[in-house]
Biopython code that builds the backbone (N, CA, C, O; Angstrom):
import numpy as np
from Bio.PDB.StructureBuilder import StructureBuilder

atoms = [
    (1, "UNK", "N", (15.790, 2.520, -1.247)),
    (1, "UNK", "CA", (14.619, 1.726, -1.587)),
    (1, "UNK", "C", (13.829, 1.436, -0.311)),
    (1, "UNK", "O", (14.256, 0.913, 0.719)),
    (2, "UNK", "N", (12.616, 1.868, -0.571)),
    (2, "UNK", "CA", (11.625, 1.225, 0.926)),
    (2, "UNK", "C", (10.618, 0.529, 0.108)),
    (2, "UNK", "O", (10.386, 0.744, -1.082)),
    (3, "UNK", "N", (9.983, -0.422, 0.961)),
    (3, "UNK", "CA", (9.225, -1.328, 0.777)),
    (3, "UNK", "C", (8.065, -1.023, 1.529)),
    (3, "UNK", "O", (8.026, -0.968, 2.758)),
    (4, "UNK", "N", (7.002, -0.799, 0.656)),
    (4, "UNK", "CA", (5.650, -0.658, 1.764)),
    (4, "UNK", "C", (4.669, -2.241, 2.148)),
    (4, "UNK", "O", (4.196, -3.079, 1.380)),
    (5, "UNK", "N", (4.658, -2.164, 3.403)),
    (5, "UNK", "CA", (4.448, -3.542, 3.539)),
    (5, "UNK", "C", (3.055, -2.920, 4.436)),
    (5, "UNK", "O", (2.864, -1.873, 5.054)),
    (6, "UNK", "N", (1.886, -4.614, 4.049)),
    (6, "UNK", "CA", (0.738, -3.945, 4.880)),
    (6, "UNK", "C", (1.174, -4.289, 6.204)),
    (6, "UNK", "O", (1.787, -5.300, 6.548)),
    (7, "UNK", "N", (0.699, -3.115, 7.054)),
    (7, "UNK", "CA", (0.953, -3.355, 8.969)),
    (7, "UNK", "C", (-0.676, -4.382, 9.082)),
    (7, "UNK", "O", (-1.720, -4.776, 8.563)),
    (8, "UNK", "N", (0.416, -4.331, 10.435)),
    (8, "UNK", "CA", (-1.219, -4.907, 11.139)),
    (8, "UNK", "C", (-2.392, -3.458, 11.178)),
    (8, "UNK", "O", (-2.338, -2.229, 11.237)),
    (9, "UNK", "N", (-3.389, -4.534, 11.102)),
    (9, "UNK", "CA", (-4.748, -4.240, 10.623)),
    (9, "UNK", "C", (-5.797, -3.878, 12.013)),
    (9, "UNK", "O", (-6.765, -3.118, 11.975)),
    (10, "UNK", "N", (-5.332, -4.607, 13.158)),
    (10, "UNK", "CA", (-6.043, -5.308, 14.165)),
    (10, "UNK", "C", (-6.440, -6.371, 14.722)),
    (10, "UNK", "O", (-5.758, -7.374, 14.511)),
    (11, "UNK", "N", (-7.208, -6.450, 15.279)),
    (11, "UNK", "CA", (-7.483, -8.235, 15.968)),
    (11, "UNK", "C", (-8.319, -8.777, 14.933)),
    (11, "UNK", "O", (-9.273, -8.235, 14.375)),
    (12, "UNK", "N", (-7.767, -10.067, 14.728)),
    (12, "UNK", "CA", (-8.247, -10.699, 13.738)),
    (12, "UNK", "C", (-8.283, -10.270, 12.537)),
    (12, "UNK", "O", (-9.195, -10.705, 11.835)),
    (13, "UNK", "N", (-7.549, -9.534, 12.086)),
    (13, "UNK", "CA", (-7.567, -9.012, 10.634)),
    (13, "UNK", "C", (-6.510, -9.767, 10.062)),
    (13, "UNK", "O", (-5.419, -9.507, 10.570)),
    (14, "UNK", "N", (-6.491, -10.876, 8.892)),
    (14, "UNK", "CA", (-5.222, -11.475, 8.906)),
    (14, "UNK", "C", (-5.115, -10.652, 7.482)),
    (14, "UNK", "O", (-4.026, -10.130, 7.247)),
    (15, "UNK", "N", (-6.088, -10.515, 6.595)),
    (15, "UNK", "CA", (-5.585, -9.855, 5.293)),
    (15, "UNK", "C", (-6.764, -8.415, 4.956)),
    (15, "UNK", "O", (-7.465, -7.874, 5.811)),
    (16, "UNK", "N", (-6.692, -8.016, 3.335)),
    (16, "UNK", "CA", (-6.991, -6.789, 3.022)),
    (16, "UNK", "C", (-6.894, -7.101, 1.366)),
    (16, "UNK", "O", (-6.019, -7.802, 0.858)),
    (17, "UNK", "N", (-8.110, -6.348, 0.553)),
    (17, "UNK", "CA", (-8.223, -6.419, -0.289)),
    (17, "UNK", "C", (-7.881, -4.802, -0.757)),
    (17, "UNK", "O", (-8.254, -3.789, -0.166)),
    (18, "UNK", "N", (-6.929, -4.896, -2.193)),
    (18, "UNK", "CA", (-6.422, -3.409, -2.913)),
    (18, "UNK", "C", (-7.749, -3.129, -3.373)),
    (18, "UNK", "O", (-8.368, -3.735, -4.248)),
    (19, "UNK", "N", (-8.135, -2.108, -2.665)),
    (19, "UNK", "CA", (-9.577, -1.289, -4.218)),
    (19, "UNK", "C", (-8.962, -0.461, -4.708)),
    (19, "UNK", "O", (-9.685, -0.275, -5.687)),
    (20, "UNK", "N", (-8.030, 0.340, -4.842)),
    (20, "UNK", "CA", (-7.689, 1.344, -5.513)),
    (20, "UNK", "C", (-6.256, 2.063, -5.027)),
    (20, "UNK", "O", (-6.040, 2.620, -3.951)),
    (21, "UNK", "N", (-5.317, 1.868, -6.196)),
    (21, "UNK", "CA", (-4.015, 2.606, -6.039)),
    (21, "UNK", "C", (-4.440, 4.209, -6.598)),
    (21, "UNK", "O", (-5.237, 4.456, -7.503)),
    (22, "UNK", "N", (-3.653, 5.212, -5.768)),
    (22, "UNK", "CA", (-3.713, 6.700, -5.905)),
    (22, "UNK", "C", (-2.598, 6.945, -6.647)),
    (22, "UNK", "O", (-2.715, 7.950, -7.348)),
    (23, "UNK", "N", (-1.398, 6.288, -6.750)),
    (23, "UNK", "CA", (-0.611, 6.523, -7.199)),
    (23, "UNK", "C", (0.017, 4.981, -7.947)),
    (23, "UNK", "O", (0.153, 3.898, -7.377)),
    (24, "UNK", "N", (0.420, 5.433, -9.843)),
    (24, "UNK", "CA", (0.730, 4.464, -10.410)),
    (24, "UNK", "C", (2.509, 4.315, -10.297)),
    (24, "UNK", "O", (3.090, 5.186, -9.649)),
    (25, "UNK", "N", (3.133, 3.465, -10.786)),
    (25, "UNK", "CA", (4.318, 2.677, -11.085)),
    (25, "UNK", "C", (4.584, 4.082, -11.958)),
    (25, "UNK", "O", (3.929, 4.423, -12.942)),
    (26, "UNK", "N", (5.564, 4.725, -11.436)),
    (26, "UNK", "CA", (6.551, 5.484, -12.303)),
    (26, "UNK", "C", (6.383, 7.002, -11.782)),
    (26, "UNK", "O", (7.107, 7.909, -12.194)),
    (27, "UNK", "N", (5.450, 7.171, -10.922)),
    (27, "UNK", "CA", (4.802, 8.569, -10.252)),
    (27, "UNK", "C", (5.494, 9.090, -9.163)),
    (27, "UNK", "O", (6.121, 8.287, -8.471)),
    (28, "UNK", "N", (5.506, 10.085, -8.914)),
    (28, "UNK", "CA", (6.052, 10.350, -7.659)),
    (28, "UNK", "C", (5.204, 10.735, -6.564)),
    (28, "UNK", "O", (4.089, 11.212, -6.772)),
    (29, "UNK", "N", (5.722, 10.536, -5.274)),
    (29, "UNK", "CA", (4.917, 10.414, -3.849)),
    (29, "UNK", "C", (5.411, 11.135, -2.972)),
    (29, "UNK", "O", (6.621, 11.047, -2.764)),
    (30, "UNK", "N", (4.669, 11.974, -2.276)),
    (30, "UNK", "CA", (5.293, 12.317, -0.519)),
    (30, "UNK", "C", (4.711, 11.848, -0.260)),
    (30, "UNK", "O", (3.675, 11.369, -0.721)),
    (31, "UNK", "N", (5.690, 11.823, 1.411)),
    (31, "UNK", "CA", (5.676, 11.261, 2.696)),
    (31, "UNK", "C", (4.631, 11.261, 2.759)),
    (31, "UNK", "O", (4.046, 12.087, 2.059)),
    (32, "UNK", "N", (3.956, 10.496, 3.480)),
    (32, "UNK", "CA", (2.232, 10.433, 4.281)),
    (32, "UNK", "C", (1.079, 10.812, 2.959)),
    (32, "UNK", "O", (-0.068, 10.387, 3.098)),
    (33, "UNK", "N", (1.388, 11.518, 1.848)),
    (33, "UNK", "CA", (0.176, 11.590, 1.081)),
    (33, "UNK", "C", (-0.464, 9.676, 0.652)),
    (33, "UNK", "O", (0.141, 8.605, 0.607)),
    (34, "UNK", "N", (-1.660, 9.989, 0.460)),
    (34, "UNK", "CA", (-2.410, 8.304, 0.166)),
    (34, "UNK", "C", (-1.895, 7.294, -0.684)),
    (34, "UNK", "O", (-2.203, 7.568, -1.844)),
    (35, "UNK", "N", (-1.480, 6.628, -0.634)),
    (35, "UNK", "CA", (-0.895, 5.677, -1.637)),
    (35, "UNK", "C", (-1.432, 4.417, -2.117)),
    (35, "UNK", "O", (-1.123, 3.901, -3.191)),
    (36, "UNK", "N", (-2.577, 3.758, -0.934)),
    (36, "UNK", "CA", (-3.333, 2.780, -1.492)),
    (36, "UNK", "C", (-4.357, 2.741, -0.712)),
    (36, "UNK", "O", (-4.230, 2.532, 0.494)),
    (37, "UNK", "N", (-6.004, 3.021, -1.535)),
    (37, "UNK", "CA", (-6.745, 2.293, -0.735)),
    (37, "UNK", "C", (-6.947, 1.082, -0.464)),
    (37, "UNK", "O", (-6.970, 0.369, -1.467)),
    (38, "UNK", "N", (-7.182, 0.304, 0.977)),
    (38, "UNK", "CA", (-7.643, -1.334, 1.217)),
    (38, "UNK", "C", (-8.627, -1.464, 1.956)),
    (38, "UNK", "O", (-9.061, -0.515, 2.609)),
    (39, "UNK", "N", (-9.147, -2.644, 1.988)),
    (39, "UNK", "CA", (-10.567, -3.091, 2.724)),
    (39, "UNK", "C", (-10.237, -4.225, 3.046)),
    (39, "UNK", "O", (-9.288, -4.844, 2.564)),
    (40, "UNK", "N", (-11.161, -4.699, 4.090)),
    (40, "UNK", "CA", (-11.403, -5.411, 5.028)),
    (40, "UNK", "C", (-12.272, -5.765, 5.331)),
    (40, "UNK", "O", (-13.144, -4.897, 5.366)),
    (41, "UNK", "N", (-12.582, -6.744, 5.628)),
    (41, "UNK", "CA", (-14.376, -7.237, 6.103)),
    (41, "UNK", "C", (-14.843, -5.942, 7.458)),
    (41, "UNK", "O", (-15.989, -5.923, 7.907)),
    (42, "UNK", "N", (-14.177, -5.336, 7.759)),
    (42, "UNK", "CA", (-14.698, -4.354, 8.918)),
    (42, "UNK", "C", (-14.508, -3.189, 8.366)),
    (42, "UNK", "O", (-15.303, -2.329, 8.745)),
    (43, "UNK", "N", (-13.687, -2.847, 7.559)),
    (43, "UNK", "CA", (-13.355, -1.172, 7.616)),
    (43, "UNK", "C", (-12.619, -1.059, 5.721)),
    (43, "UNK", "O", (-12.143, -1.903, 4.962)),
    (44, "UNK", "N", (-12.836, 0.180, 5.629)),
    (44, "UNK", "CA", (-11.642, 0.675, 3.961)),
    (44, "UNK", "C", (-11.194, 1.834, 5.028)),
    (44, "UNK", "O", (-11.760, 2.386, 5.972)),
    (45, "UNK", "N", (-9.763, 1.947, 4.353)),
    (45, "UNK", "CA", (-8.673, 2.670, 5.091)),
    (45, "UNK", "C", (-7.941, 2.667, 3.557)),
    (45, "UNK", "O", (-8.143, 2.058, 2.506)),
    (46, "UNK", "N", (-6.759, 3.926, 4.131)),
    (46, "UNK", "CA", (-6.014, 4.262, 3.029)),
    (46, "UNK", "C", (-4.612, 4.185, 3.875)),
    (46, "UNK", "O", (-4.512, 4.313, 5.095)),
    (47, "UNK", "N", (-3.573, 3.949, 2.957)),
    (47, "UNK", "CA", (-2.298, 3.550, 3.423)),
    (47, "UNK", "C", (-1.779, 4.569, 2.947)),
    (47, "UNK", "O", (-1.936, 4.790, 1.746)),
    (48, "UNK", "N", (-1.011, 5.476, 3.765)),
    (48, "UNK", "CA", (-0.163, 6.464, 3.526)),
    (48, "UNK", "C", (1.023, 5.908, 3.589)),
    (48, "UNK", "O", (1.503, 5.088, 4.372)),
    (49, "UNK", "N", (1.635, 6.714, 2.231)),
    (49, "UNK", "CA", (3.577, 6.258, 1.941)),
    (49, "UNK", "C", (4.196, 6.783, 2.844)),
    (49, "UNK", "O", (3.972, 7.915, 3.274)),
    (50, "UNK", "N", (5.272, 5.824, 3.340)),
    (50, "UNK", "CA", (6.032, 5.752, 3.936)),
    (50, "UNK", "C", (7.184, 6.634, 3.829)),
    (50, "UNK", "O", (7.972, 6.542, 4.770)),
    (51, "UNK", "N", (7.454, 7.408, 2.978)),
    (51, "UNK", "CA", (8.479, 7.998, 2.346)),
    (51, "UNK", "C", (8.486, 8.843, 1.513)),
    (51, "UNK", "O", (7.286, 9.065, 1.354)),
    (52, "UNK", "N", (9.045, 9.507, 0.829)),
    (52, "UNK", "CA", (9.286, 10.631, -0.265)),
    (52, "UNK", "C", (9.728, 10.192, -1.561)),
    (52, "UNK", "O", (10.949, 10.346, -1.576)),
    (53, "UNK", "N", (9.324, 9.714, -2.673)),
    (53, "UNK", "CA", (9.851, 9.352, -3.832)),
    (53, "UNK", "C", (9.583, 8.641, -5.282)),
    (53, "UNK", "O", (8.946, 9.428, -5.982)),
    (54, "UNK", "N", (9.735, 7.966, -5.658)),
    (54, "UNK", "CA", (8.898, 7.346, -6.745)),
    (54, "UNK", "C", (8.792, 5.788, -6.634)),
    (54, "UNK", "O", (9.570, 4.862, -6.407)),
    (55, "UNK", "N", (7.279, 5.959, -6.940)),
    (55, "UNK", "CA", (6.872, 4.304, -6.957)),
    (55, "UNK", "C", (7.398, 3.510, -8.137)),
    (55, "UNK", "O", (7.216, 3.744, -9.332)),
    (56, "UNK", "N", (7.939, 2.734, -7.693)),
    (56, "UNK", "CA", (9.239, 2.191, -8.787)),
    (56, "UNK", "C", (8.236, 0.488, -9.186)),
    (56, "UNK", "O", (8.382, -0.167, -10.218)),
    (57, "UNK", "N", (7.683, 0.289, -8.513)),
    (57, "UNK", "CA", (7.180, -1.279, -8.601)),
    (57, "UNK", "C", (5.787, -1.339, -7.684)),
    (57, "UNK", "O", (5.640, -0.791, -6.592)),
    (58, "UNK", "N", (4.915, -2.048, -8.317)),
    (58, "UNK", "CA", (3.630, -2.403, -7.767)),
    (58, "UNK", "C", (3.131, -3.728, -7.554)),
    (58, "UNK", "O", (2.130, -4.015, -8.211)),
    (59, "UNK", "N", (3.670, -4.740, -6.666)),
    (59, "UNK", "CA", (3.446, -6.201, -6.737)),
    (59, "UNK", "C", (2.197, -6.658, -6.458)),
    (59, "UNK", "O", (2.226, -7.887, -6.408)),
    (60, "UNK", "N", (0.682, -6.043, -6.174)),
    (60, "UNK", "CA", (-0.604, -6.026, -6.289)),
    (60, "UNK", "C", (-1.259, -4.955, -6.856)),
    (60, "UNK", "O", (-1.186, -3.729, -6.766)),
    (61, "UNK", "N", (-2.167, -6.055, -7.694)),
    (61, "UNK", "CA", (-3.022, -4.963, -7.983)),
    (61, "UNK", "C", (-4.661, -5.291, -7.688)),
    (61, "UNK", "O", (-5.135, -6.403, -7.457)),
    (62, "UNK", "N", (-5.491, -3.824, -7.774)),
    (62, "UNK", "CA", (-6.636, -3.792, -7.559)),
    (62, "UNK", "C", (-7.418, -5.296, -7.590)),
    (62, "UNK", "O", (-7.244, -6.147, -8.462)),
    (63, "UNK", "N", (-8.192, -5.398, -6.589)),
    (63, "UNK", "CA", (-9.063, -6.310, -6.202)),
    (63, "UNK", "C", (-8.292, -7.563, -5.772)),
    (63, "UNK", "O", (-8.905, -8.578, -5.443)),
    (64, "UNK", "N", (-6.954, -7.502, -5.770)),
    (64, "UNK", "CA", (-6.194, -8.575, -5.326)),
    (64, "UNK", "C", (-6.137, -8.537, -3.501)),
    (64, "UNK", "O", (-6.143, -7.571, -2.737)),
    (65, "UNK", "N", (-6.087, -9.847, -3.260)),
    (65, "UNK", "CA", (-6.242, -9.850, -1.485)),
    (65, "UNK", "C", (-4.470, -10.243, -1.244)),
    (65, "UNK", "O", (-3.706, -10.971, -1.877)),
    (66, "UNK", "N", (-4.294, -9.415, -0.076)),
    (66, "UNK", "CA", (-2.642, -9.279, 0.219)),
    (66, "UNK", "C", (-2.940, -9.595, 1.850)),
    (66, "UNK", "O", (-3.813, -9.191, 2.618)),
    (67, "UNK", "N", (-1.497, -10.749, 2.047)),
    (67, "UNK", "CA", (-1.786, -11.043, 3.399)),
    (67, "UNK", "C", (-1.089, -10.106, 4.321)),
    (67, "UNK", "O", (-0.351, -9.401, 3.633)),
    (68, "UNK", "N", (-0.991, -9.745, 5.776)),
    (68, "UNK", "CA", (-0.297, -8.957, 6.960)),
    (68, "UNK", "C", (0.785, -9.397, 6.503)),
    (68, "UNK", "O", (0.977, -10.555, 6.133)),
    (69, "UNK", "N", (2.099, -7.898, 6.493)),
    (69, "UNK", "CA", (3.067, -8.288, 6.354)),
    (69, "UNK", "C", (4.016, -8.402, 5.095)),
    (69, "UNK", "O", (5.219, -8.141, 5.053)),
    (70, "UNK", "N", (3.029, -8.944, 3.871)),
    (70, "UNK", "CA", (3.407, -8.806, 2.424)),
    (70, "UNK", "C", (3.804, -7.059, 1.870)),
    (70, "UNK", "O", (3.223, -6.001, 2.114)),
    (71, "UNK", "N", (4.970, -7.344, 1.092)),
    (71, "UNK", "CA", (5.264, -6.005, 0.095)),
    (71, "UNK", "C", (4.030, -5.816, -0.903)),
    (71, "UNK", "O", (3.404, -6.571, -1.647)),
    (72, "UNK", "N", (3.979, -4.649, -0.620)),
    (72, "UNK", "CA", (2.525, -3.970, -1.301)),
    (72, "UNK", "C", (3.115, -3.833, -2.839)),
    (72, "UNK", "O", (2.714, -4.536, -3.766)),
    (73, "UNK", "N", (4.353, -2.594, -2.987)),
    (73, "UNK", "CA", (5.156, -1.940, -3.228)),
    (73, "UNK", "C", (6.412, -1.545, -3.354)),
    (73, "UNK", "O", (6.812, -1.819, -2.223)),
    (74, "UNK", "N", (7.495, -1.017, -4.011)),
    (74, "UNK", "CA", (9.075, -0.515, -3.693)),
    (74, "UNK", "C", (8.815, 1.257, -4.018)),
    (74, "UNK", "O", (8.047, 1.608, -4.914)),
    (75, "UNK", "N", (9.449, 2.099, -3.293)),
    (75, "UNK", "CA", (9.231, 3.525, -3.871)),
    (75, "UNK", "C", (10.850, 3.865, -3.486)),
    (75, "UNK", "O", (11.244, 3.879, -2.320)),
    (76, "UNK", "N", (11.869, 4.182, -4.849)),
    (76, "UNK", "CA", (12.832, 4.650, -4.652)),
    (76, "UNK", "C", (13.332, 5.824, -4.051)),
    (76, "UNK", "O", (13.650, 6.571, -4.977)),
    (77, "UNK", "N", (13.601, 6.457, -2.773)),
    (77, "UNK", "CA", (13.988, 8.019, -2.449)),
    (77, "UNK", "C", (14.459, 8.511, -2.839)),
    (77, "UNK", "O", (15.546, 8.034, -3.166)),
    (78, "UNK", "N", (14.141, 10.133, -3.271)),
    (78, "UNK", "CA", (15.012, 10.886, -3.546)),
    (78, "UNK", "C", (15.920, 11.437, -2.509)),
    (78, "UNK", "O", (16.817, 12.218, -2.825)),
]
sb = StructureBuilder()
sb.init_structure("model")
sb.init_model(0)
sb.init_chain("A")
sb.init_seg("    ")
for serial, (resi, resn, name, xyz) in enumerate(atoms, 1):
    if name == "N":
        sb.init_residue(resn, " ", resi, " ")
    sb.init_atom(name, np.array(xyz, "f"), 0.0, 1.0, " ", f" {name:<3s}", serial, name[0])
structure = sb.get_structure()
């Protein structure tokens, strides 16, 4: 089980709003392909998975604001 958690962002970035998951709850993922877009009062960036496997759980969703640090996600490995 890995947990995708948002990294730091940069200076002064304390949080990030979800616009759009690429991949739903029950799907499967590689390593580094896109897994969530987020925004920021400065920038949208996409969060590449951490891992190889299926997104098992989604604890935000779209348009929800997630602070530095919080579980985005769980994606079980194969």
């Amino acid at each position: 089980m890995t947990k995708v958690i948002l990294p730091e962002l940069g200076e002064g970035i304390e949080q990030a709003t979800i616009s759009f998951w690429f991949v739903q709850e029950g799907q499967r993922v590689n390593e580094k392909d896109d897994l969530v877009e987020l925004t920021t009062d400065k920038a949208t960036f996409n969060l590449p998975s951490p891992c190889s496997g299926v997104l098992t759980q989604i604890f935000f969703r779209e348009g929800d604001t997630v602070n530095i640090g919080e579980v985005l996600a769980i994606i079980e490995e194969e």
